[in-house]
FIKOLZA-1660 file (N, C-alpha, C; in steps of 0.1 Angstrom, whole numbers, plus 5000, padded with zeros to 4 digits):
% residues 89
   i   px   py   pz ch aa at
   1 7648 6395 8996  A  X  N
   1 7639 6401 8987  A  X CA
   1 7633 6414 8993  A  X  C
   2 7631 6423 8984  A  X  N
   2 7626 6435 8991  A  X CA
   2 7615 6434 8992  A  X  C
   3 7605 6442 9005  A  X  N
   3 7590 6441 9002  A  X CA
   3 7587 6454 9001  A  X  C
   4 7581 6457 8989  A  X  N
   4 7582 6467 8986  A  X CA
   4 7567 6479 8991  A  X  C
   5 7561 6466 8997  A  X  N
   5 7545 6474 9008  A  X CA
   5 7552 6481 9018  A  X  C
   6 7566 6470 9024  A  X  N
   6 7571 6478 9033  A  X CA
   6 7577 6492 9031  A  X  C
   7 7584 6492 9022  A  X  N
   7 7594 6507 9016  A  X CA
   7 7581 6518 9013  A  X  C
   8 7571 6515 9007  A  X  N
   8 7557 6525 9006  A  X CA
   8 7555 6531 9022  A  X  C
   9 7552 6524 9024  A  X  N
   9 7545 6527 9041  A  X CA
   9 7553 6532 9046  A  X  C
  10 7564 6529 9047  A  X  N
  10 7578 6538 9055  A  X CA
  10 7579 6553 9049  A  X  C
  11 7579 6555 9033  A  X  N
  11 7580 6570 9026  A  X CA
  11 7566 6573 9028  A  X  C
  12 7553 6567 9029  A  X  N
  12 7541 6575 9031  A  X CA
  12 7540 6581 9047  A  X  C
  13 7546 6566 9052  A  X  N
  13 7545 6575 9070  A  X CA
  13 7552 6590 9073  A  X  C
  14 7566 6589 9064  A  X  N
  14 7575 6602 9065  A  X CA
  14 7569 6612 9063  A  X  C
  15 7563 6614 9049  A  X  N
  15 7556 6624 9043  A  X CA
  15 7543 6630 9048  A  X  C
  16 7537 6618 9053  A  X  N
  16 7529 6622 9064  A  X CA
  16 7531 6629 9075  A  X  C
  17 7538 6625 9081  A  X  N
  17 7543 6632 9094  A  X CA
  17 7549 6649 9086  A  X  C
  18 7558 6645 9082  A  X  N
  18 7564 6659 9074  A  X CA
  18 7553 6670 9075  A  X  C
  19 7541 6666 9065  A  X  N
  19 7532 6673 9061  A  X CA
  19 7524 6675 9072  A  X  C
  20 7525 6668 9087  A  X  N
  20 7517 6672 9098  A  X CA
  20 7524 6688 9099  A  X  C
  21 7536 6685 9103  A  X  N
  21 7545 6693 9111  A  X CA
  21 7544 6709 9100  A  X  C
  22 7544 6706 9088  A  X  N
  22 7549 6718 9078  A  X CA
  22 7535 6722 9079  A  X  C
  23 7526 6720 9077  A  X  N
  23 7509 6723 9075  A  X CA
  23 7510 6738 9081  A  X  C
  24 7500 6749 9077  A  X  N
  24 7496 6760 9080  A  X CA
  24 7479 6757 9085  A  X  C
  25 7477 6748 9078  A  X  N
  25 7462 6747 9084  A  X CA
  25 7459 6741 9091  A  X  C
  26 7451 6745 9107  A  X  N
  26 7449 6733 9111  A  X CA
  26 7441 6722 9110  A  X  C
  27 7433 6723 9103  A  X  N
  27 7426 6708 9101  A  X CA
  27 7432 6699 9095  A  X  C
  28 7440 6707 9086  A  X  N
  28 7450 6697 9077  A  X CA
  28 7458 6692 9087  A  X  C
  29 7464 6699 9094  A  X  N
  29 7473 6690 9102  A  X CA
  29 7471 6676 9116  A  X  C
  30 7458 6680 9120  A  X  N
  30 7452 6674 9122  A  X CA
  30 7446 6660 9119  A  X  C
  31 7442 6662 9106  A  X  N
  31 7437 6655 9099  A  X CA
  31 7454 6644 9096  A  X  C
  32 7462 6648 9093  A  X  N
  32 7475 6640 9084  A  X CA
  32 7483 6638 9104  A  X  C
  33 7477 6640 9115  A  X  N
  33 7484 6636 9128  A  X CA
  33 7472 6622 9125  A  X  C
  34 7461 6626 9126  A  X  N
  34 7453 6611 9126  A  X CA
  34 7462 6601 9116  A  X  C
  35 7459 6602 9100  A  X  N
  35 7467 6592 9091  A  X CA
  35 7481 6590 9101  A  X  C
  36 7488 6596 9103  A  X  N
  36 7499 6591 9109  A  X CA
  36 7497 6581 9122  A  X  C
  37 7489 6581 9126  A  X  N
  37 7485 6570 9135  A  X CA
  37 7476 6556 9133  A  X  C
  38 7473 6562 9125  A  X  N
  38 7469 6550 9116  A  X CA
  38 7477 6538 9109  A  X  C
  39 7485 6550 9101  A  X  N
  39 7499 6542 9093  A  X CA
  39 7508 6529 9104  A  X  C
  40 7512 6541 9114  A  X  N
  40 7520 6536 9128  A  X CA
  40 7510 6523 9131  A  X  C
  41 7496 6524 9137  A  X  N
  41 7492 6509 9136  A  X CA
  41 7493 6500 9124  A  X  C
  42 7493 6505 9114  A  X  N
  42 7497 6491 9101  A  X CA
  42 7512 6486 9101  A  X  C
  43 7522 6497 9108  A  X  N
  43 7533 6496 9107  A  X CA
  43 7536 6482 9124  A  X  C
  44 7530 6483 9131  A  X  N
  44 7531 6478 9142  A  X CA
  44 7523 6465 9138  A  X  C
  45 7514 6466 9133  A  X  N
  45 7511 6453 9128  A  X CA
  45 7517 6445 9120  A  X  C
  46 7529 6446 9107  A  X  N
  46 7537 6448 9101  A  X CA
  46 7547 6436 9107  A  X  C
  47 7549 6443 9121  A  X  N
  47 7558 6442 9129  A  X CA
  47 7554 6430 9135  A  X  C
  48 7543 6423 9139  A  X  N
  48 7533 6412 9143  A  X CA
  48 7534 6419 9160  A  X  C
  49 7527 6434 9159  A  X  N
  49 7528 6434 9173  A  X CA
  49 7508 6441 9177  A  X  C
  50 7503 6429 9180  A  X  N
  50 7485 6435 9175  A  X CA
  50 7487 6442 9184  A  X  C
  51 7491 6441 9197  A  X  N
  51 7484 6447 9212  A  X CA
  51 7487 6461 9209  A  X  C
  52 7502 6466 9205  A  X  N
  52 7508 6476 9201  A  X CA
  52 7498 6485 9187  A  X  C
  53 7490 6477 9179  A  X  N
  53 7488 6483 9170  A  X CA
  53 7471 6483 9177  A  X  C
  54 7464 6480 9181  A  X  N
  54 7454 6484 9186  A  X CA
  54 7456 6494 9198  A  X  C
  55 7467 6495 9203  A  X  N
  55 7463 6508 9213  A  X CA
  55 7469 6521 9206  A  X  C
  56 7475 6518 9197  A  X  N
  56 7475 6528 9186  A  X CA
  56 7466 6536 9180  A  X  C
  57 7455 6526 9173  A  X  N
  57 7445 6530 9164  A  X CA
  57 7441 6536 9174  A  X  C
  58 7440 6530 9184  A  X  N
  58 7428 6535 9194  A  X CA
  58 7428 6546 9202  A  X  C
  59 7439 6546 9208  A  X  N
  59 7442 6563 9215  A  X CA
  59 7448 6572 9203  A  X  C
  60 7462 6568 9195  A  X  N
  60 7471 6576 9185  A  X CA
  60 7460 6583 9176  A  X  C
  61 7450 6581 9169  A  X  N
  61 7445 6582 9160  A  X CA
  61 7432 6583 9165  A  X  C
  62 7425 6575 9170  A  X  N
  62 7408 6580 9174  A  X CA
  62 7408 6589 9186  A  X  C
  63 7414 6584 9198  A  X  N
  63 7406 6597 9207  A  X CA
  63 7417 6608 9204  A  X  C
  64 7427 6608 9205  A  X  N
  64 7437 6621 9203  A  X CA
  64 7433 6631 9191  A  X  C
  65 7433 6623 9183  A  X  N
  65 7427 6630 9170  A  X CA
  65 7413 6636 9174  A  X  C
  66 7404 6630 9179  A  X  N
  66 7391 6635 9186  A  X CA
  66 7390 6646 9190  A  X  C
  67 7400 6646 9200  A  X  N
  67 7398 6658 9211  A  X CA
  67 7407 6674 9205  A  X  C
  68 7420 6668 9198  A  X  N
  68 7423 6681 9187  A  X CA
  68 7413 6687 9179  A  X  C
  69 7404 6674 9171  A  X  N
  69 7391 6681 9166  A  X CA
  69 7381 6691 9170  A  X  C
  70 7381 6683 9187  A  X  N
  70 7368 6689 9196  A  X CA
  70 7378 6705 9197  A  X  C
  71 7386 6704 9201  A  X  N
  71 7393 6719 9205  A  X CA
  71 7396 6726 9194  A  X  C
  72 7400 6722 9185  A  X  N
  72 7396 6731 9173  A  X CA
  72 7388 6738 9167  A  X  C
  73 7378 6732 9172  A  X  N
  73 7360 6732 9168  A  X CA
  73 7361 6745 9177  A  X  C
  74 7364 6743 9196  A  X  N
  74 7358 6752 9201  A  X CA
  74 7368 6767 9197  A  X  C
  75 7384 6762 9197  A  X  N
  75 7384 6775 9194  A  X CA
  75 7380 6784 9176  A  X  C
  76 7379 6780 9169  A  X  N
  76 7371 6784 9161  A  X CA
  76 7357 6793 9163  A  X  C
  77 7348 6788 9172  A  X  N
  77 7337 6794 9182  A  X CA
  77 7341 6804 9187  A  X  C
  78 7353 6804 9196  A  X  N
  78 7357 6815 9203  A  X CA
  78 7361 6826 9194  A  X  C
  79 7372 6823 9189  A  X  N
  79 7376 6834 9187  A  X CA
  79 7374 6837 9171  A  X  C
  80 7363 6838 9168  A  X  N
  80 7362 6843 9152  A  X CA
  80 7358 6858 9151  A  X  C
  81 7359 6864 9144  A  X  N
  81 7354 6881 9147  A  X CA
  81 7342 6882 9143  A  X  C
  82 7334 6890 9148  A  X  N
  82 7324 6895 9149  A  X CA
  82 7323 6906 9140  A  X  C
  83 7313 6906 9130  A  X  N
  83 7310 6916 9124  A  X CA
  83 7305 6927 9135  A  X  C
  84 7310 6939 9133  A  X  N
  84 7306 6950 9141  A  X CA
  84 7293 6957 9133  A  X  C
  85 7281 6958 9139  A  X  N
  85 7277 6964 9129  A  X CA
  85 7269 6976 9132  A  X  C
  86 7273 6981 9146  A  X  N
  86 7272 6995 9149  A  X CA
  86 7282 7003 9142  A  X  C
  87 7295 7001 9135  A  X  N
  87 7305 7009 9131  A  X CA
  87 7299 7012 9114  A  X  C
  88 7288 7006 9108  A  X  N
  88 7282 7005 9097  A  X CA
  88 7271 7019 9095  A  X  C
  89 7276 7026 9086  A  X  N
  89 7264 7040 9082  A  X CA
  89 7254 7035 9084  A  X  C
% end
């Protein structure tokens, strides 16, 4: 019998991932690297493998995702332009 939760999850993980890698934006991409670690723990769970699916959620998706957020954040801070506004009549 087919299960057809399984065949979803498999085309949503792909497209996910896809749409990490093709993204122009980074938050979006970002954002769809998190879902993809997420998915990967439902998939490993799936799989009846907990240990595998909690160190997933837990580093793939929460801190990794974290820290791309945090450095995003800073370079955003850094390098945005400055209105000049000595060059202004």
């Amino acid at each position: 019998m087919i299960d057809w939760f399984d065949i979803l999850l498999g085309l949503t993980l792909c497209t996910c991932t896809v749409g990490s890698l093709a993204s122009r934006d980074l938050f979006r991409a970002i954002v769809l690297f998190m879902v993809v670690g997420l998915l990967m723990a439902l998939v490993w769970v799936r799989l009846q493998a907990p240990d595998l699916a909690l160190a997933e959620a837990a580093i793939g998706a929460g801190l990794t995702g974290a820290l791309l957020l945090d450095t995003l954040g800073y370079l955003r801070r850094r390098f945005t332009p400055v209105n000049d506004k000595e060059n202004e009549p």
